[in-house]
C-alpha positions in Angstrom: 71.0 -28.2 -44.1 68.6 -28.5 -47.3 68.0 -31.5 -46.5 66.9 -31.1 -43.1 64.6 -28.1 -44.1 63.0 -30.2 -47.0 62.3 -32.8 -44.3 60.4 -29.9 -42.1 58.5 -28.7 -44.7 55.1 -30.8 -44.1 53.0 -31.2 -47.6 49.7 -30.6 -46.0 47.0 -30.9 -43.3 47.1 -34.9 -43.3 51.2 -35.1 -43.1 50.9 -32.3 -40.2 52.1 -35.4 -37.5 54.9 -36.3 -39.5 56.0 -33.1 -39.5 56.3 -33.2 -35.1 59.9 -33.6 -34.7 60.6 -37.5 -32.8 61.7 -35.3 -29.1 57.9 -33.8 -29.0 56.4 -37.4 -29.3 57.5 -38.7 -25.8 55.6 -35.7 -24.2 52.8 -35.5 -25.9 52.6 -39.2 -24.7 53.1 -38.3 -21.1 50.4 -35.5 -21.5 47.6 -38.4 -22.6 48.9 -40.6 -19.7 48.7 -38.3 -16.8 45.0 -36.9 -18.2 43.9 -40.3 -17.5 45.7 -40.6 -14.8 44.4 -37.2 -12.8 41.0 -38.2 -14.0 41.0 -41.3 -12.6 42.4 -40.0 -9.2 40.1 -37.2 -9.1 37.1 -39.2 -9.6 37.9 -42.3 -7.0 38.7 -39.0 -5.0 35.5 -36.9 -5.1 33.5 -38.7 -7.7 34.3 -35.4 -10.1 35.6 -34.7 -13.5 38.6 -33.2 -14.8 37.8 -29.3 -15.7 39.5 -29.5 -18.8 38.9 -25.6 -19.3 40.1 -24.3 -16.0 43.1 -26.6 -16.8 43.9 -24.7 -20.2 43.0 -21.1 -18.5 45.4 -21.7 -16.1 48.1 -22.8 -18.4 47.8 -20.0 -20.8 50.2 -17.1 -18.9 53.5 -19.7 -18.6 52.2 -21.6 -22.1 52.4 -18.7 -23.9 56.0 -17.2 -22.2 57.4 -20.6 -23.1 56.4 -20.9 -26.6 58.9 -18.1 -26.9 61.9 -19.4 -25.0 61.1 -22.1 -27.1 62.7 -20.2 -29.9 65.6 -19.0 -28.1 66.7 -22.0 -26.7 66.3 -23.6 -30.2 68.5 -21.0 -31.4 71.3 -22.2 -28.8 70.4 -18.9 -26.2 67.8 -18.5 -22.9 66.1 -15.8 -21.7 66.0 -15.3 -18.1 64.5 -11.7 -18.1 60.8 -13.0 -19.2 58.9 -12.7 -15.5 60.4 -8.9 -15.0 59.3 -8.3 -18.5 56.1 -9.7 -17.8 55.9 -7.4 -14.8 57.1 -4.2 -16.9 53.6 -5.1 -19.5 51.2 -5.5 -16.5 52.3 -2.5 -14.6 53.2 -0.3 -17.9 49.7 -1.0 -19.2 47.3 -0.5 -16.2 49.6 2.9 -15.4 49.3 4.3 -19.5 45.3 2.7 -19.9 44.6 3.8 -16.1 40.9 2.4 -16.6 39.9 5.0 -19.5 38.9 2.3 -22.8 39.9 5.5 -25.1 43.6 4.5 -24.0 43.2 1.2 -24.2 45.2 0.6 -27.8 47.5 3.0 -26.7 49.0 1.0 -23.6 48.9 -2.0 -25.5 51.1 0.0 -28.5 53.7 1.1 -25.1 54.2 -2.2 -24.1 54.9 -3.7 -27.6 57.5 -0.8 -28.0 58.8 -2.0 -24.6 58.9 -5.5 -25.1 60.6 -5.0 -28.3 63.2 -2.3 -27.1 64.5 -5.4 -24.5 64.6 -8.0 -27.4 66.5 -6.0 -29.7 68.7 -5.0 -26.4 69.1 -8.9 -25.3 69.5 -9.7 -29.0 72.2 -7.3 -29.4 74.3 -7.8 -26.3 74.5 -12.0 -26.9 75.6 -11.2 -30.6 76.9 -8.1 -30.6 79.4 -7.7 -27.3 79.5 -11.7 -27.5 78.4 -11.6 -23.7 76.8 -15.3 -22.5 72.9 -15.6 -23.1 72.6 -16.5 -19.3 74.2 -13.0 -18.0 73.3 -11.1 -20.2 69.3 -11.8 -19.8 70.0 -12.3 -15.8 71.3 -8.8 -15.9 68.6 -7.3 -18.0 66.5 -9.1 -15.4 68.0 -7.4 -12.4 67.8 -3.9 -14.1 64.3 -4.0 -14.8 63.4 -5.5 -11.2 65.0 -2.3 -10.0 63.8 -0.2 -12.1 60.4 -1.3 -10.6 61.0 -1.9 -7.2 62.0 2.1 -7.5 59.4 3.3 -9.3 56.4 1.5 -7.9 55.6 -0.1 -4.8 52.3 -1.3 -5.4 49.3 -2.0 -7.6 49.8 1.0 -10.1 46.1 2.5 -12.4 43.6 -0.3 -13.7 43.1 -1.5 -17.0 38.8 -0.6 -18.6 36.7 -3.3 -17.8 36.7 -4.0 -21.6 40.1 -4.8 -21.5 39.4 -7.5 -19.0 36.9 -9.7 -21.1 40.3 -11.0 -22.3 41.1 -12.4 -19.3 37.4 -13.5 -18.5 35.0 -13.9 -21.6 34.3 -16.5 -23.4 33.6 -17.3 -27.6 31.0 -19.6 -27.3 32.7 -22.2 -24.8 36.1 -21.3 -25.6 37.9 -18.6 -23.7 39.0 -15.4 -25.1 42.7 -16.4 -23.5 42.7 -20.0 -24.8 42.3 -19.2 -28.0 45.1 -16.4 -27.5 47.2 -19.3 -26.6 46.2 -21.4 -29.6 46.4 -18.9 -31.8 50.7 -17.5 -30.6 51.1 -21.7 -30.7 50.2 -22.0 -34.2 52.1 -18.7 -35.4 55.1 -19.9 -33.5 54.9 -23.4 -35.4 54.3 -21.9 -39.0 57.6 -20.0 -37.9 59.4 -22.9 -37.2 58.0 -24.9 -40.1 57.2 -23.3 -42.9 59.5 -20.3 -42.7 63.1 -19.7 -43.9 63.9 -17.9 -40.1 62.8 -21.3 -38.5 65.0 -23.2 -40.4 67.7 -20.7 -40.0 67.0 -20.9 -36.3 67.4 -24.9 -36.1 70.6 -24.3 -38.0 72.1 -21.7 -36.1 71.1 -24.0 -32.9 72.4 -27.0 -34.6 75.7 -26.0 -34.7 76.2 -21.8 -35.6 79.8 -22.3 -37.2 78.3 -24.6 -39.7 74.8 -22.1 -40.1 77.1 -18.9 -40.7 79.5 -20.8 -42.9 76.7 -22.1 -45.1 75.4 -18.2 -45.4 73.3 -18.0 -42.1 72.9 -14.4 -41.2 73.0 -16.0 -37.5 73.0 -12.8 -35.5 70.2 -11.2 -37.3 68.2 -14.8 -36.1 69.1 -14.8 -32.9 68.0 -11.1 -32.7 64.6 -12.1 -34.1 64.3 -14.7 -31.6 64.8 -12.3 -29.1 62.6 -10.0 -30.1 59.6 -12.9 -30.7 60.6 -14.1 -27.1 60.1 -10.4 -25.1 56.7 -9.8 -27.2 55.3 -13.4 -25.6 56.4 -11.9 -22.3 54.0 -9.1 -23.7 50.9 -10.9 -24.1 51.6 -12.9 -20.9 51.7 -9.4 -19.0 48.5 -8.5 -20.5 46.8 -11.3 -20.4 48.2 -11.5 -16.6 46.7 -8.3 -15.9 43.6 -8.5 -17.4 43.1 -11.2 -14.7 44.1 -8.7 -12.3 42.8 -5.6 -13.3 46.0 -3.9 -12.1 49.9 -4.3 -12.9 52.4 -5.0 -9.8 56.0 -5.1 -9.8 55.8 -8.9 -8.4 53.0 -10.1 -10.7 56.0 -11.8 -12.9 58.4 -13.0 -10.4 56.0 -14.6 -8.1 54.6 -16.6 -11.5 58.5 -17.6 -11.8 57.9 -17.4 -15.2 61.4 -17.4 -16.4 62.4 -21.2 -14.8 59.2 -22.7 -15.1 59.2 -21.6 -18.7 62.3 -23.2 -19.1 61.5 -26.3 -17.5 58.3 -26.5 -19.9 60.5 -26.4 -22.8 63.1 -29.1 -21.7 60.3 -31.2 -20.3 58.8 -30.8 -23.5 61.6 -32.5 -25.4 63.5 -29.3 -26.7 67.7 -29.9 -26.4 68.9 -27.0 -24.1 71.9 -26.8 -26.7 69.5 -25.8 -29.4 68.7 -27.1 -32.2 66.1 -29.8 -32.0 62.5 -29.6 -30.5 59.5 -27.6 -31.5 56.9 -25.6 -29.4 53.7 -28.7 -29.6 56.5 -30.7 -27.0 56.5 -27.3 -25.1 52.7 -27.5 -25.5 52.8 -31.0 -23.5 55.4 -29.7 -21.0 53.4 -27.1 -19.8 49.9 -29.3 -19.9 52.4 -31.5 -17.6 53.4 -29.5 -15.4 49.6 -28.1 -14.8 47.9 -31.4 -14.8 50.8 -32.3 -12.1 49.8 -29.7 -10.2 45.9 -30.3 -10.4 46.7 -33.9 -9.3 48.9 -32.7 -6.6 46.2 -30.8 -5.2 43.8 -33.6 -5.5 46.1 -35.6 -3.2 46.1 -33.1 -0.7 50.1 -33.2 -1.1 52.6 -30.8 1.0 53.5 -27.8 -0.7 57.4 -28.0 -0.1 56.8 -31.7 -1.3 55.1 -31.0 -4.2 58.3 -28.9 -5.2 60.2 -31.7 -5.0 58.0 -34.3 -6.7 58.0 -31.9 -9.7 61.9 -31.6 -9.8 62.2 -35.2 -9.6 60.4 -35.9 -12.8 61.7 -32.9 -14.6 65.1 -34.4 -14.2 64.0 -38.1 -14.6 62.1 -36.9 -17.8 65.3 -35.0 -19.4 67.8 -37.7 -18.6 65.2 -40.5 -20.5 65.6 -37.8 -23.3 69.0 -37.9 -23.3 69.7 -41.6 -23.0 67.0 -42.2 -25.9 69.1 -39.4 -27.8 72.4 -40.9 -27.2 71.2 -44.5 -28.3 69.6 -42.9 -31.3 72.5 -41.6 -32.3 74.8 -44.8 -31.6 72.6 -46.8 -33.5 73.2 -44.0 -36.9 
């Protein structure tokens, strides 16, 4: 394991690519090839451009809700309960702010006490009771969908209107949201890079015999990682309602926030097992998937089609992963 940790450990800004594990490259790749490729289309098509901005804005909810299943599912676990939670933070914090800025902080403080309170719960039951990842977050899922469905039925308060310049102002030509997005990214990254919990989190994906038998607190990581993936389901649900000025119970379900998230990650590069991958592949996956759509749309193709199309080369995509991984490590 020291080994591999020295290996992550980049020695500054100009070895920052050889730090990018070898499983981001290939999406990263696909990323630069389907830029040119919509931006060709689009402009044979209506003699346009690309908008690269709208393209980031509208990538920033499931970007930043699958920079933290990134971390789970490096730690060998999922979290299926992400779009409810995401409901939970928009409708929490329009009901607690209900449009007055003087409670503002104070719905943002609820919903980080939430979001937390369902980590350390999701955390706790995987590790704890020894229940599978997938049921356990499924269930937490279903409770909180009920608890919704039966306490709202609608849009429920508003969020100030100064709340909302995170969803719609700009610093200087960069949105308020992108650079929310940036900014979760590169804390995620330092995480998994420069940080003993990152490494411990490879490890304990790797393999979490070997982690706990080398001294790897493993439950306490997976914990974290539960925790750090419910407070990106946070910032999603308030950057989602800042959009919307109002929280609904449906706002996260209809985003289907906790598959496509997952999809992201694996099309990004990450093993669903755990243990290798990093969030700039996740990065690509989800630029993929919304530069798929935007050419999609350009095309004028069938929605039911366009589902399709998009499972087909998220499952073409993963098995090139996995034949390149299994001759990678046939050739060791």
């Amino acid at each position: 394991m020291s080994a591999t940790t020295a290996g992550t450990l980049p020695g500054g800004a100009g070895r920052v690519w050889r730090g990018i594990a070898a499983s981001e490259a290939g999406p990263i790749y696909g990323v630069l090839l389907l830029v040119a490729l919509t931006s060709w289309i689009v402009i044979l098509a209506t003699g346009g451009q690309v908008n690269v901005t709208t393209t980031l804005v509208r990538s920033v909810a499931l970007g930043i809700v699958a920079v933290g299943q990134t971390l789970v599912i490096l730690g060998g676990s999922l979290d299926l309960s992400v779009a409810y939670q995401v409901s939970v933070t928009a409708v929490m914090a329009s009901y607690v702010m209900d449009g007055d800025p003087n409670r503002m902080w104070l719905g943002v403080a609820a919903v980080i006490g939430i979001g937390i309170a369902i980590g350390l719960a999701n955390g706790l039951i995987i590790t704890g009771l020894g229940v599978n990842a997938f049921i356990t977050t499924l269930g937490t899922g279903l409770i909180l969908r009920g608890v919704l469905n039966a306490s709202f039925d609608n849009f429920a308060g508003e969020v100030p209107r100064e709340f909302q310049s995170l969803g719609y102002d700009e610093l200087g030509p960069i949105p308020y949201s992108v650079l929310l997005f940036a900014a979760v990214v590169l804390i995620a990254w330092i995480i998994l890079r420069l940080t003993r919990f990152g490494h411990h989190l490879y490890a304990v994906g790797g393999s979490e015999e070997t982690a706990r038998l080398s001294g790897v607190r493993s439950a306490r990581v997976l914990i974290g990682a539960h925790v750090l993936c419910s407070l990106t389901a946070v910032l999603t649900g308030l950057f989602i309602v800042s959009r919307l000025r109002a929280g609904a119970p449906w706002v996260g379900p209809d985003g289907n926030y906790d598959l496509e998230s997952i999809a992201a990650v694996v099309l990004g590069g990450t093993a669903l097992a755990g243990g290798r991958g990093g969030v700039l592949g996740t990065v690509a996956g989800v630029l993929i998937l919304a530069l798929l759509d935007n050419l999609f749309n350009q095309l004028e193709v069938n929605t039911f089609l366009k589902d399709i199309l998009r499972g087909v080369i998220i499952v073409a995509a993963v098995a090139v992963y996995a034949l390149r991984g299994g001759q990678l490590r046939r050739s060791a």
